[in-house]
C-alpha positions in Angstrom: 114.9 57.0 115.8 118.3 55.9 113.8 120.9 57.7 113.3 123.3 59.1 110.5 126.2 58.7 112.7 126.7 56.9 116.0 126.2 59.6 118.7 128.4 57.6 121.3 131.2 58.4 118.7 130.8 62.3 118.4 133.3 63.3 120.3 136.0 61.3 118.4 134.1 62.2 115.0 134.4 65.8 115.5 138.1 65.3 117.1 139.0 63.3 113.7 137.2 66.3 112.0 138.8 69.2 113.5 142.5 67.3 112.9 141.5 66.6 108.9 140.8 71.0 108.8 144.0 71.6 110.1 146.3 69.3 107.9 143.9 70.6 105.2 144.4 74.6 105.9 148.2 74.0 106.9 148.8 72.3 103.7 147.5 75.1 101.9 149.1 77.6 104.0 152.3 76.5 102.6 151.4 75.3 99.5 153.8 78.9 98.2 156.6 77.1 99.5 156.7 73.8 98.2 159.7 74.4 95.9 161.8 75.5 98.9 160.5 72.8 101.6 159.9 69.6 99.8 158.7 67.6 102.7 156.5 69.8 104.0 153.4 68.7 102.5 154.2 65.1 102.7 154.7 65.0 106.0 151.6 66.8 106.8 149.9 64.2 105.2 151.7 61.8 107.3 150.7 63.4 110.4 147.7 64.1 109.5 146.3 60.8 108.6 148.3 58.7 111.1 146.5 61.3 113.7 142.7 61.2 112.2 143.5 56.9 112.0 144.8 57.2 115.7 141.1 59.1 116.7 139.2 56.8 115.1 140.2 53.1 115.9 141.6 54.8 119.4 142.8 51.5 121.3 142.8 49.7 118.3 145.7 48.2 115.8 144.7 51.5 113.8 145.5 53.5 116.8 148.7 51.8 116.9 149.6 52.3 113.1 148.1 55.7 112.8 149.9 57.2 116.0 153.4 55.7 114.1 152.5 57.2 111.0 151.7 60.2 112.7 154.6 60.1 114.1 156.8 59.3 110.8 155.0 62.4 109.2 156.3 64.8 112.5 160.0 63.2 112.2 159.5 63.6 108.3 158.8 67.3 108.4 161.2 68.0 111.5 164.4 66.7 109.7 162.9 68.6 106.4 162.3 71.8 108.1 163.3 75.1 105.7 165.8 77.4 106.2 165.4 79.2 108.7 165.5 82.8 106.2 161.9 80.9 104.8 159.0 82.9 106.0 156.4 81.0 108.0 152.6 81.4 107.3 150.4 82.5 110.0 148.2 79.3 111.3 146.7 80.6 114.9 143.7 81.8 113.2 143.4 78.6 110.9 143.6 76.5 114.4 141.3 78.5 116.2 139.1 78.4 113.8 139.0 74.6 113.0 138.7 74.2 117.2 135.5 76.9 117.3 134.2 75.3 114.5 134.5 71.3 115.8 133.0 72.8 119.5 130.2 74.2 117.7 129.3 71.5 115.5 129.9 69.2 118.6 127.5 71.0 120.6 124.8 71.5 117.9 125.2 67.6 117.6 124.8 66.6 121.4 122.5 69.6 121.9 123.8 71.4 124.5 122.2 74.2 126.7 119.1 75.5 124.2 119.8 73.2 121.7 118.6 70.3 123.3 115.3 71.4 123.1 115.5 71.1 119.0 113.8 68.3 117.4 116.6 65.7 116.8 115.6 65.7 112.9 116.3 69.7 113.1 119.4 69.4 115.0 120.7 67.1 112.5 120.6 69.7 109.3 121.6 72.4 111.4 124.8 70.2 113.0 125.3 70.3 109.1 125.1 73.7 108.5 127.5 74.3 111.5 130.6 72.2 110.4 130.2 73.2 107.0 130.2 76.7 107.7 133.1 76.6 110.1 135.2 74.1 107.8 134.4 76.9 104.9 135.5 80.2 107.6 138.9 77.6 108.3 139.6 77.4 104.8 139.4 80.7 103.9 141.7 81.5 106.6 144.3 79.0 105.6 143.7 80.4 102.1 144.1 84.1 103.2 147.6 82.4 105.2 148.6 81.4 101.8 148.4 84.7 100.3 150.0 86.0 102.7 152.9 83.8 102.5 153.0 83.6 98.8 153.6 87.5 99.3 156.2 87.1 102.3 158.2 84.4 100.2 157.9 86.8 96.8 159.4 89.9 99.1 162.0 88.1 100.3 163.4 86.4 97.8 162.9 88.6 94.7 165.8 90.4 94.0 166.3 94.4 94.7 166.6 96.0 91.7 170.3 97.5 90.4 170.8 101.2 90.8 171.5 102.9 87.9 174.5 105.4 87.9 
């Protein structure tokens, strides 16, 4: 029986996976402020990347690159950081839901506990069906985080309107 993907690599796979949600639902968390924290999305890129290229060529020269990249987009985004008066968006749910989503898909993959007694062609389209609809819950967090924050930015800096004598 062949394979789609290597299954000696689906830990890393998923690992690379569950990285590339986050930077994707962070970015559009913040995507409302942009105009006030310039480096912000660049420097999730950086990290993000350099992170997924560390994962997948782990002990590798693109270990080596990506973990410096990584690391360019984390000094990048430190030194750029907003003022501090710049709401944040919310993220905990966009991280847990990336991780639930890359531990189920993993296990539906490996087939672990009852799923290992699933025909390997079945696991395979439901593995897909897993990471899709986890990746789809993650990014409708990250996009409900961006309303939110597109909200929290428009409170805070929209001005309070003049009395009138």
């Amino acid at each position: 029986m062949t394979h789609m993907f290597d299954a000696d690599h689906s830990l890393r796979l998923v690992t690379a996976g569950v990285v590339l949600l986050i930077g994707i639902g962070c970015s559009i968390a913040w995507l409302p402020a942009t105009r006030r924290d310039p480096a912000g999305l660049p420097s999730r890129v950086f990290a993000t990347v350099g992170t997924i290229m560390a994962i997948a060529d782990w002990g590798g020269v693109g270990s080596v690159l990506g973990i410096s990249l990584a690391a360019m987009g984390v000094l990048v985004g430190w030194e750029g950081q907003p003022p501090p008066e710049l709401p944040r968006p919310r993220r905990g749910g966009l991280v847990t839901a990336a991780v639930v989503a890359g531990v189920a898909t993993l296990a539906t993959f490996d087939g672990w506990g009852p799923l290992e007694r699933l025909p390997e062609e079945l696991r395979a389209v439901a593995t897909l069906v897993v990471a899709v609809t986890g990746a789809l819950a993650a990014l409708a967090i990250a996009d409900r985080s961006r309303i939110g924050l597109r909200e929290a930015i428009r409170r805070r800096f929209t001005p309070l309107p003049k009395p009138t004598p």
